[in-house]
C-alpha positions, 0 to 999 in steps of 0.5 A: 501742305502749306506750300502748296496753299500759299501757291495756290493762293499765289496762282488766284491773285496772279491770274485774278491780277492778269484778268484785271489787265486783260479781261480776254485772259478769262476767254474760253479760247485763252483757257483752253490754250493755256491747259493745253499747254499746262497739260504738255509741260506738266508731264515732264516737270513731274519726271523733273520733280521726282528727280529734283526730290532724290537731291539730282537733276536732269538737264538732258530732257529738252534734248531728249525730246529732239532726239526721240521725236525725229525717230519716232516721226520716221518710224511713222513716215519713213518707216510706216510702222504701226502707231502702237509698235513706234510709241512702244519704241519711243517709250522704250527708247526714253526708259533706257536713255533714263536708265543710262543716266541712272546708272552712271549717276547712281552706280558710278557715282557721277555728278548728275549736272555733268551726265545729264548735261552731257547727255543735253549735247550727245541726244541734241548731236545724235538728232542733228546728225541723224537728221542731217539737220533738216526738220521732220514732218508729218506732210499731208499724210493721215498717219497715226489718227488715232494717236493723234485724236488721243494726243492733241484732241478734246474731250468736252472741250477740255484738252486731252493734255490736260486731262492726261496730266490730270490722271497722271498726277493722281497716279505719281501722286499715290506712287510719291506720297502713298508707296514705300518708293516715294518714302525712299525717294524723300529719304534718298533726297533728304540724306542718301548716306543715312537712307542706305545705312537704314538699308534702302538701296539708294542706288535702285531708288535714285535710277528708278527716279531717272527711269521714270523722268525718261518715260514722262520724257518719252510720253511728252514727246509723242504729245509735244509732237502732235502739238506742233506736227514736226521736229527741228532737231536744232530747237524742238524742246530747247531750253524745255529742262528749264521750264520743267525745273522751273515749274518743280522750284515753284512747286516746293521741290528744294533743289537740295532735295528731299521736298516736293510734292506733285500737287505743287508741280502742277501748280507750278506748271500752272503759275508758270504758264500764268505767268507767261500769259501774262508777259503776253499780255502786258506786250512784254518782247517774247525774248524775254521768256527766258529772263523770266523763268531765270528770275523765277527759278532764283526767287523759288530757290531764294525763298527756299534759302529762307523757308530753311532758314527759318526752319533751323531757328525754329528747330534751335528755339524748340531744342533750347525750350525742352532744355530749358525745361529740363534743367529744373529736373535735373538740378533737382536730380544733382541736389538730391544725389 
């Protein structure tokens, strides 16, 4: 938990900081955007997470999200399919991509950077390709407005995004923290050998975590495509993994897994999209989003480097101490033999 303090009290001085610069940054305008846009990154940096904690990773979201978008934008239109069938298509469609990737990974014993980086350029190429490379939209039509009032609408002002993100967390939050397959998750991450030798089956547990990154995947297409009312498959979602990677290193996930927490991505998420109102602010050219999130993700791995440092002294000292207090006894011991 005192990861999750220190970011917390990072995400207060940095906002308060923020606020100094531009006093607009605490406008109900501002806010409102900004846990709108919290809501719709925090869903798919939580699937990242769960990944990152199993000691994996997936790079294939971004492209995942083109992929399922114009489909599930032409089962709408093109199609006319009822909203419920073609989000029950979309979510069924990111479970079996996740569990494609589950299995090579945990069943073939492939790299997950190679799978799932090759899975960044076969779902980005199959939605080219399925598109011919034009952009999907929603045109004039009233299509799915229930769907649509849930996934872009407000409640009291509060987006629902947010408040979806909210319910979510609580529910990932139990599931990792308060269920046996969360335990699983942290054992798989923090020694995969040693977790199946005390008989978890390693292999369901890493698959189940790719299972649940492509449903979140799913789900945040649906929400990201209401958000902007069409799909380019050239550059919907590009570069998404990064914000989500991102989000789950400043949230306490240890790339080398077996840490994290959800309560730590959502702060994450919050302070990255801080971090970006922020860059806004002070003028700072948008291109550079990307360098920032790159120096963002060295520095969260950096303190980590450290943080792990520091726990290997300390474990060293106390491992000397108790010796130390032990080789009284036990020279009494060899006198008296």
């Amino acid at each position: 938990m005192t990861k999750e303090l220190g970011l917390l009290l990072l995400l207060v001085v940095v906002s308060a900081i923020t606020a100094a610069i531009n006093p607009l940054f605490l406008s109900g305008v501002n806010l409102l955007d900004m846990a709108n846009l919290i809501g719709l990154f925090g869903v798919f940096s939580i699937g990242e997470g769960l990944v990152i904690i199993t000691g994996g990773i997936d790079l294939s979201v971004g492209s995942m999200f083109a992929l399922l978008g114009v489909v599930f934008l032409d089962l709408l239109t093109e199609y006319e399919i009822a909203w419920p069938i073609a989000l029950l298509a979309i979510l069924v469609g990111g479970v079996v991509l996740g569990a494609i990737q589950g299995f090579l990974i945990s069943r073939l014993k492939m790299q997950p950077f190679v799978v799932t980086l090759c899975g960044l350029l076969i779902y980005r190429g199959a939605a080219r390709y399925y598109t011919t490379d034009s952009t999907r939209g929603f045109g004039y039509g009233d299509e799915a407005d229930t769907l649509r009032t849930l996934a872009a609408g407000h409640v009291y002002g509060v987006p629902n995004t947010f408040i979806f993100l909210v319910l979510l967390a609580i529910v990932m939050g139990v599931l990792l923290h308060r269920s046996v397959f969360g335990r699983y998750l942290y054992a798989v991450g923090k020694n995969e050998e040693a977790a199946r030798f005390s008989g978890i089956r390693s292999n369901a547990v890493i698959a189940g975590a790719y299972v649940l990154s492509g449903a979140l995947a799913a789900i945040s297409t649906v929400l990201l495509v209401f958000y902007t009312n069409s799909v380019s498959p050239s550059s919907f979602g590009n570069f998404y993994e990064l914000y989500a990677i991102a989000a789950a290193v400043l949230g306490g996930c240890s790339l080398r897994g077996g840490e994290g927490s959800i309560f730590g991505i959502v702060l994450g998420t919050a302070l990255l999209q801080v971090l970006q109102n922020l860059v806004n602010i002070l003028g700072i050219p948008s291109s550079l989003n990307f360098a920032v999130m790159g120096t963002v993700i060295l520095l969260g791995v950096l303190a980590d480097q450290q943080l792990q440092a520091r726990r290997k002294a300390a474990a060293a000292a106390a491992g000397a101490a108790r010796a130390a207090a032990h080789a009284p006894a036990l020279a009494g011991r060899g006198q008296e033999t």
